[in-house]
DRENMARSE-414716 format. One record per residue: residue in one letter; x, y, z of N, C-alpha, C in turn; residue number from 0. Coordinates in steps of 0.2 Angstrom, whole numbers. Atoms other than C-alpha are relative to their C-alpha. Layout:
a X Y Z X Y Z X Y Z NUM
...
This chain:
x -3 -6 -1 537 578 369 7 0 -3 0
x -5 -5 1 553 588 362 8 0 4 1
x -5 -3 -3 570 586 370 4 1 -3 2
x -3 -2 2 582 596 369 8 -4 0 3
x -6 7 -5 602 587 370 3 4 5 4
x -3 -2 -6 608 602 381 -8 0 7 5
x 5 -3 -6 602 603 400 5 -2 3 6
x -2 -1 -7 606 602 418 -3 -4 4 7
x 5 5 -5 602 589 433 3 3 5 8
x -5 0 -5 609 593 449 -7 -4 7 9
x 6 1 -7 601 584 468 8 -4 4 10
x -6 1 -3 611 579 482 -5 -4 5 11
x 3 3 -4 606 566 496 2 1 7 12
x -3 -2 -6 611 569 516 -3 -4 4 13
x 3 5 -7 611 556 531 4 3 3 14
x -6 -4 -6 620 558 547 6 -2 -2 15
x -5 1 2 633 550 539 3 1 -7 16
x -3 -4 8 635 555 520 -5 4 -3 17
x 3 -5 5 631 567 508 3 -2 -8 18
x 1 0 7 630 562 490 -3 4 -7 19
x 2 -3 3 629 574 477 2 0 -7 20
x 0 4 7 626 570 458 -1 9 -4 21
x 1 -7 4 627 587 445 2 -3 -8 22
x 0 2 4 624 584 427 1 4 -5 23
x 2 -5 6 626 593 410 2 -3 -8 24
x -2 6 6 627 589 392 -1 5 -5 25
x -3 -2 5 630 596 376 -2 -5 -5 26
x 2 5 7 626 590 357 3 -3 -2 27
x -8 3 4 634 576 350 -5 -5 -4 28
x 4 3 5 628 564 337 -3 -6 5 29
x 2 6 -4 627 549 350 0 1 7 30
x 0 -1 -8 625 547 368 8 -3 5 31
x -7 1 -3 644 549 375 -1 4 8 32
x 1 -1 -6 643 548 395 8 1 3 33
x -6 -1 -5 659 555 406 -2 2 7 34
x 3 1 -8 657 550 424 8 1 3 35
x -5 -2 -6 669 559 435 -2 -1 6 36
x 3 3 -7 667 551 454 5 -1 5 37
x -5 0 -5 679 548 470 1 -10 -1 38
x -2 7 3 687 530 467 -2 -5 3 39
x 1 6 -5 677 521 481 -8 -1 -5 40
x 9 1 2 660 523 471 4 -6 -10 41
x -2 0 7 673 516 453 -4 -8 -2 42
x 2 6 1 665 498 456 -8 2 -2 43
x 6 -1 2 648 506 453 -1 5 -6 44
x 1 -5 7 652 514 435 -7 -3 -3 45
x 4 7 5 643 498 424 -6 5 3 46
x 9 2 -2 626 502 435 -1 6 0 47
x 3 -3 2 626 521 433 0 2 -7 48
x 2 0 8 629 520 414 -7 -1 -1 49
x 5 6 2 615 507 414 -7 6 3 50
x 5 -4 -4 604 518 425 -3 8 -4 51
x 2 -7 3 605 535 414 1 -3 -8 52
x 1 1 8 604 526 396 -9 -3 2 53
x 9 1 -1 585 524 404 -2 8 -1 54
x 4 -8 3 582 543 402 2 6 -2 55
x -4 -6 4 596 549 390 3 -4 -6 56
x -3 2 6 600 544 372 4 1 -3 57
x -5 -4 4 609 556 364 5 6 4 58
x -4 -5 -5 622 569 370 7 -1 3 59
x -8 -2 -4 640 574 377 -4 -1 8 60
x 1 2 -11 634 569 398 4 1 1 61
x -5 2 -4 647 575 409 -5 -1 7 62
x 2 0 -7 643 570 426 4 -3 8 63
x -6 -2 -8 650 574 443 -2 -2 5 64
x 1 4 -10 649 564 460 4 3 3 65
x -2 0 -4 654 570 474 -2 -5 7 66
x 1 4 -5 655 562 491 4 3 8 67
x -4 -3 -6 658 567 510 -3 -5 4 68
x 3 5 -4 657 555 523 1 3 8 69
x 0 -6 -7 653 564 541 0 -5 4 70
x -3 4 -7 659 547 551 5 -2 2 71
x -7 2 0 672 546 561 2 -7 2 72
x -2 5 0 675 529 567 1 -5 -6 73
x 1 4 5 678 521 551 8 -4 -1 74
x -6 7 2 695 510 554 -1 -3 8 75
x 1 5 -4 696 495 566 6 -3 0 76
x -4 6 -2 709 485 574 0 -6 -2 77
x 1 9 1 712 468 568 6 -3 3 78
x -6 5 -3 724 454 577 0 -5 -4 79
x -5 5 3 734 444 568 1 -7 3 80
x -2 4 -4 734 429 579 3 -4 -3 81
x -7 8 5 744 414 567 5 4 -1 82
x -3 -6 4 755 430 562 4 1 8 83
x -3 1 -8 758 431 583 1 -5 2 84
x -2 6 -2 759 414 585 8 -1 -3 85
x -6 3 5 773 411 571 7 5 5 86
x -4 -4 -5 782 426 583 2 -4 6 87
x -3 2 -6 783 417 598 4 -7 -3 88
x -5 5 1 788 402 590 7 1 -2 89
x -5 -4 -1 802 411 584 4 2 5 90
x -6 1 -9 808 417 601 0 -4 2 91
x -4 5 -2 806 401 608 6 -4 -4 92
x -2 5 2 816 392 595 8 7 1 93
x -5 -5 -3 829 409 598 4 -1 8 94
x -1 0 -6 828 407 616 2 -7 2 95
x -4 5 -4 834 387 615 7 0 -4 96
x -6 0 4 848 391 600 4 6 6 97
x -4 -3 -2 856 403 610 1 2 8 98
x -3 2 -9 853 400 629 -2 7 3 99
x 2 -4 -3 845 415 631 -8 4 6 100
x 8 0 -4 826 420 643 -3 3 -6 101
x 5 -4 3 814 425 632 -8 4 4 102
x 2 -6 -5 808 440 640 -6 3 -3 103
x 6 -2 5 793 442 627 -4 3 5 104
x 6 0 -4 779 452 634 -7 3 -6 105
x 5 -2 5 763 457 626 1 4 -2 106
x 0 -5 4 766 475 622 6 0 -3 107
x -5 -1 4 783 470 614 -4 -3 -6 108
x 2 3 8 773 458 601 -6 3 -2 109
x 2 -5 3 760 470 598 3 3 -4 110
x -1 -5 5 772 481 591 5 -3 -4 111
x -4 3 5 780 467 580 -5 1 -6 112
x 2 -3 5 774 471 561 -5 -3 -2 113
x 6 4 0 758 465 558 -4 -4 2 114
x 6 4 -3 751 459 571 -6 4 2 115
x 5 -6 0 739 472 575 1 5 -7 116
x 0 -5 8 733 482 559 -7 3 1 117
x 9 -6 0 721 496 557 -3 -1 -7 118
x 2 2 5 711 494 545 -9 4 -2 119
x 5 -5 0 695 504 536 -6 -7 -1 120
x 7 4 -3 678 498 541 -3 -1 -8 121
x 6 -3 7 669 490 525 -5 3 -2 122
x 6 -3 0 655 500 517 -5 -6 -1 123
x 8 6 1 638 490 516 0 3 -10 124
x 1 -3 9 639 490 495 -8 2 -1 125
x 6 2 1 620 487 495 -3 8 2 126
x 4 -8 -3 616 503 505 3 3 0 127
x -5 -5 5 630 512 498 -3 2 -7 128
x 3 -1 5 621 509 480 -6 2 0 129
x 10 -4 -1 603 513 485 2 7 0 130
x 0 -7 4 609 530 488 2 4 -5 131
x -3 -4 5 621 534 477 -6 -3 -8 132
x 5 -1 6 606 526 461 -5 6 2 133
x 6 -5 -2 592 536 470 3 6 -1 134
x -3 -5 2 604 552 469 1 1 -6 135
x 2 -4 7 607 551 453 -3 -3 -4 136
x 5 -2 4 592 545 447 -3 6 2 137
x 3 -8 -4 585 563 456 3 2 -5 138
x 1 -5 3 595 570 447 1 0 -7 139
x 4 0 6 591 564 429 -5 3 0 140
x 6 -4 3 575 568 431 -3 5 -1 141
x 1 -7 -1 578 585 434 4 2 -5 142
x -4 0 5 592 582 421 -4 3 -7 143
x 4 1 6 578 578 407 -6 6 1 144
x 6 -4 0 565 590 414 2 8 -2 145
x -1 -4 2 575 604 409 2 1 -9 146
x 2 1 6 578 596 393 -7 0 -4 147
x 4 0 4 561 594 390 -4 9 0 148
x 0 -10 1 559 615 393 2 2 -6 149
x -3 -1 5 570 617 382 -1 0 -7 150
x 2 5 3 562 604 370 -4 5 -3 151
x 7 -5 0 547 615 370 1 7 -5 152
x -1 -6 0 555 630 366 3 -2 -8 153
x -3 2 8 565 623 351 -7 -1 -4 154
x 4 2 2 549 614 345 -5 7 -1 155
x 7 -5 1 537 633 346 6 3 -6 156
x -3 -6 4 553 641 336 1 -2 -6 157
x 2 4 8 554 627 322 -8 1 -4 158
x 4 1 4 537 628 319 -1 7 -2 159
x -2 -9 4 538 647 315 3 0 -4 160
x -4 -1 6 552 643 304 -4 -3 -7 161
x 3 3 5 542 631 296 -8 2 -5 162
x 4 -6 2 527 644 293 4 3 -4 163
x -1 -5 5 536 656 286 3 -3 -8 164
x -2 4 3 544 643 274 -6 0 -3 165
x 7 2 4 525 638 268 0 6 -1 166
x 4 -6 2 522 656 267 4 3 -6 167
x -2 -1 8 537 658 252 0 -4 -4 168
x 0 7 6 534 642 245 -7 3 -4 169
x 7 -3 1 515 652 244 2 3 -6 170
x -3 -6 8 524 667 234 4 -3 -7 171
x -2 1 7 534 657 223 -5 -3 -4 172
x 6 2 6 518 649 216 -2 2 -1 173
x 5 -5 3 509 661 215 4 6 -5 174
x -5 -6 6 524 673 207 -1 -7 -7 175
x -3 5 4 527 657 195 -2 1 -7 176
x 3 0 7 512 659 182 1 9 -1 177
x -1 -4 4 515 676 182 5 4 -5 178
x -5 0 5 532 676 174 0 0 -7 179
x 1 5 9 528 665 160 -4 8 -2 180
x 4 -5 6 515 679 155 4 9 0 181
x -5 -6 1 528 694 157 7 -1 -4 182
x -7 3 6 541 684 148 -4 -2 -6 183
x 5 0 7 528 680 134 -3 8 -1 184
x -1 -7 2 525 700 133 6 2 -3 185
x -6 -4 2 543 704 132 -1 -5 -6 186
x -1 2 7 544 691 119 -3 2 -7 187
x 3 -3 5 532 698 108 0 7 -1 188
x -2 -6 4 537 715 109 5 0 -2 189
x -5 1 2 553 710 106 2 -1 -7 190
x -1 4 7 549 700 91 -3 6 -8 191
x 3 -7 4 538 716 85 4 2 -2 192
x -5 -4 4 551 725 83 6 -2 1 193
x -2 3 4 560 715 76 -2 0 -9 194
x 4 -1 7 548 713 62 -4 4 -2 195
x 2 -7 3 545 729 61 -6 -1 -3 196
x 5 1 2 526 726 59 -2 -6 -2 197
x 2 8 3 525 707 51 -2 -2 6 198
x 4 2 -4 513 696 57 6 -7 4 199
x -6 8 -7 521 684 73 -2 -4 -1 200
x -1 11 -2 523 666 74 -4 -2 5 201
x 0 2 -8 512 663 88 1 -7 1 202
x -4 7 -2 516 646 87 6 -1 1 203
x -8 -2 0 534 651 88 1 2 8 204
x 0 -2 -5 530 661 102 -1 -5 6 205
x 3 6 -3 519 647 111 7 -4 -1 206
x -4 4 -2 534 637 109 7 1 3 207
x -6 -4 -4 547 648 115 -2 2 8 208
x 2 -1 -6 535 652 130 1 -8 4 209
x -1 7 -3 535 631 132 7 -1 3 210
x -9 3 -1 553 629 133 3 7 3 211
x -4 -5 -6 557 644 145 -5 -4 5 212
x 6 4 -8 540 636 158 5 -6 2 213
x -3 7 -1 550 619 157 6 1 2 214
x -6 -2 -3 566 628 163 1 3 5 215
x 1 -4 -4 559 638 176 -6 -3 5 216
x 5 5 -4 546 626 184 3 -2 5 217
x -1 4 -5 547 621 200 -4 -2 6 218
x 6 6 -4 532 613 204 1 -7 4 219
x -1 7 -5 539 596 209 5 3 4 220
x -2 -1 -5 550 606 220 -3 2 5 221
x 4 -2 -5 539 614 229 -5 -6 3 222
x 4 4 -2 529 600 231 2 -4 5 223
x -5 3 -5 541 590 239 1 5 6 224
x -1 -3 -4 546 603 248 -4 1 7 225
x 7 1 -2 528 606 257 2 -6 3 226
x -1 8 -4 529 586 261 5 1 3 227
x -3 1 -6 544 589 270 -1 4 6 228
x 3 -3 -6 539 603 279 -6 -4 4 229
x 7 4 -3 521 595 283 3 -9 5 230
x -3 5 -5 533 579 289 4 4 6 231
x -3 -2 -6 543 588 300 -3 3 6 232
x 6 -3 -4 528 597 308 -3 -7 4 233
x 3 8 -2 522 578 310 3 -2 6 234
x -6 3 -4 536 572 319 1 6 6 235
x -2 -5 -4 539 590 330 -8 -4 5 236
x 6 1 -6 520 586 337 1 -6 3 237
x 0 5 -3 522 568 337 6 0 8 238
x -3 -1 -3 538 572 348 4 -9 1 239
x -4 4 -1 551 558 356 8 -1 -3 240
x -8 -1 2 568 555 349 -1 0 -7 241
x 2 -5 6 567 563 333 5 2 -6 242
x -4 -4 3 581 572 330 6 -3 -9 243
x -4 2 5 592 561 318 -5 0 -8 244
x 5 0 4 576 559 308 -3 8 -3 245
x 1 -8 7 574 577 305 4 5 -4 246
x -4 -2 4 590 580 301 -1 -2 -7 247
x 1 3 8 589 570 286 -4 4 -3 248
x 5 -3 4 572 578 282 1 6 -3 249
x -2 -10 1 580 597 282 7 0 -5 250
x -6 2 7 595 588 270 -3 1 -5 251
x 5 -2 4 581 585 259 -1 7 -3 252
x -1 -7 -2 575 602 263 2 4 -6 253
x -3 -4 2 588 610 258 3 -2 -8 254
x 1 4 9 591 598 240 -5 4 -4 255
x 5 -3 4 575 606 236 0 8 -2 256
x -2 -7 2 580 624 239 4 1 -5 257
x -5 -1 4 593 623 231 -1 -1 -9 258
x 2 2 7 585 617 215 -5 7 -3 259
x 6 -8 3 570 632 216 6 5 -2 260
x -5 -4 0 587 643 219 3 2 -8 261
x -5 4 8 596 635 202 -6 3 -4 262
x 5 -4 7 580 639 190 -4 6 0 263
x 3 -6 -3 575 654 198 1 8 -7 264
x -2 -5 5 576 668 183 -6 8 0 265
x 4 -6 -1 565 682 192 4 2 8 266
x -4 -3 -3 573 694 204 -4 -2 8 267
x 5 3 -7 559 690 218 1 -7 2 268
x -1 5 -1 559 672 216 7 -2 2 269
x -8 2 -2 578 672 218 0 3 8 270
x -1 -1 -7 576 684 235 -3 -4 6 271
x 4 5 -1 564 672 239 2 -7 4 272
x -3 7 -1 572 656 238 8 2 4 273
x -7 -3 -4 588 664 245 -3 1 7 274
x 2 1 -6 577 667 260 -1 -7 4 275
x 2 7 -1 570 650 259 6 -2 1 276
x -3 4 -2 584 643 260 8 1 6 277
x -4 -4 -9 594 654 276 -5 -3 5 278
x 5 3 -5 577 647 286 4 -7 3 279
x 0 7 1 580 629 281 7 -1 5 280
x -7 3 -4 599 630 287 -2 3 9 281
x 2 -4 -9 592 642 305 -4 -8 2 282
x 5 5 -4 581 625 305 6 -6 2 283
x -6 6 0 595 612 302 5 2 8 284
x -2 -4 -4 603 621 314 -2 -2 8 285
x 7 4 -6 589 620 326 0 -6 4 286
x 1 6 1 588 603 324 7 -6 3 287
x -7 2 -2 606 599 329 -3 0 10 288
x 3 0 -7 600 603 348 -7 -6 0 289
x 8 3 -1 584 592 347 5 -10 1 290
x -3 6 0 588 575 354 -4 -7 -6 291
């Protein structure tokens, strides 16, 4: 299938103690540029959500947003410093025999000496930290991707209509093509009549002056080519999967072709024609720019 590079992921996960919510969007870009905006406690698991969404995203501008809300309160602990209180009392004893004085220490004074008691926040469990925060936003890739493959769909029904109507002037121009030649070998010859004022014409003159306007106006090998890109493009639209860089190319092409039937165009039809033809081709290029 068809995806598109813009779309939208959102999902959020909830225990009794967090809420993890992943929202995703993206934009066309030639290559796949991810921007992960997240709270600074999840920043040691950037590497593993890269790694995780270059499984179900190749191309595209990806912003994507973590939030985080943690609903428990007990989350710092007391720790005691025991060598840290030891080195204190040795201190006051060696105070208490310099200077002759009691050392009057009691426990709630060397508690409140500087670091011997520290609060301190509870570690998270990483392991089941990471589970929810990948399963969140794996959820919400895939919801991510499944709107780009909507998307995909809809790009993929409006190309193939471009590409109909495209067969359907490449149709007219061939068929206008041989009718030229014998409207421009008319005027020629009434032209040449009166000219010579009744003398018998050259038809071999004629015949070669019809050759050498066909060979200037020809564009057979354009259309031809052209059709095979069309019929590739159509190939590649149903085959689907990552595509898009390859069908830009193809609608470069394309549009090289247009350009050529354009340039030798010497019938006012085959010029509105190809002027059409070639407004499509850029609405396809166009198109094609969204298609991942």
């Amino acid at each position: 299938m068809i995806k598109s590079m813009t779309g939208f992921g959102r999902y959020e996960t909830v225990t009794d103690e967090y809420k993890i919510s992943v929202e995703m969007k993206a934009v066309n870009h030639r290559y796949l540029d991810l921007s992960i905006k997240m709270p600074k406690k999840f920043n040691f698991f950037e590497a593993g959500i890269r790694n995780l969404l270059k499984n179900y995203i190749q191309r595209g501008k990806v912003d994507v947003f973590i939030s985080y809300e943690d609903y428990t309160e007990n989350k710092l602990c007391l720790k005691y410093n025991s060598a840290l209180a030891a080195e204190y009392m040795g201190y006051f004893a060696k105070m208490e025999e310099q200077f002759g004085i009691q050392n009057d220490i009691k426990v709630s004074a060397l508690a409140r000496c500087p670091e011997v008691l520290i609060m301190e926040e509870v570690p998270e469990d990483e392991d089941q930290m990471w589970k929810l925060l990948s399963e969140t936003v794996e959820e919400a890739a895939k919801r991510f991707v499944e709107t780009r493959l909507t998307e995909g769909e809809n790009l993929k029904t409006d190309l193939l209509g471009k590409l109909n109507l495209m067969n359907d002037i490449l149709e007219f121009i061939e068929e206008r093509s041989p009718k030229i030649l014998v409207e421009y070998r008319a005027k020629l010859e009434d032209k040449v009549k009166e000219l010579l004022a009744g003398a018998a014409i050259d038809e071999g003159r004629i015949a070669s002056e019809v050759t050498i306007y066909a060979d200037k106006i020809c564009v057979d090998e354009e259309t031809v080519r052209l059709r095979s890109h069309i019929e590739h493009t159509r190939s590649e639209l149903e085959a689907g999967g990552i595509v898009g860089r390859k069908l830009d190319f193809i609608a470069q092409e394309m549009n090289r072709e247009a350009n050529t039937i354009l340039s030798k165009a010497s019938d006012l039809e085959v010029s509105d024609k190809a002027i059409i033809l070639k407004t499509e081709i850029e609405k396809v290029r166009e198109q094609i720019q969204n298609i991942e």
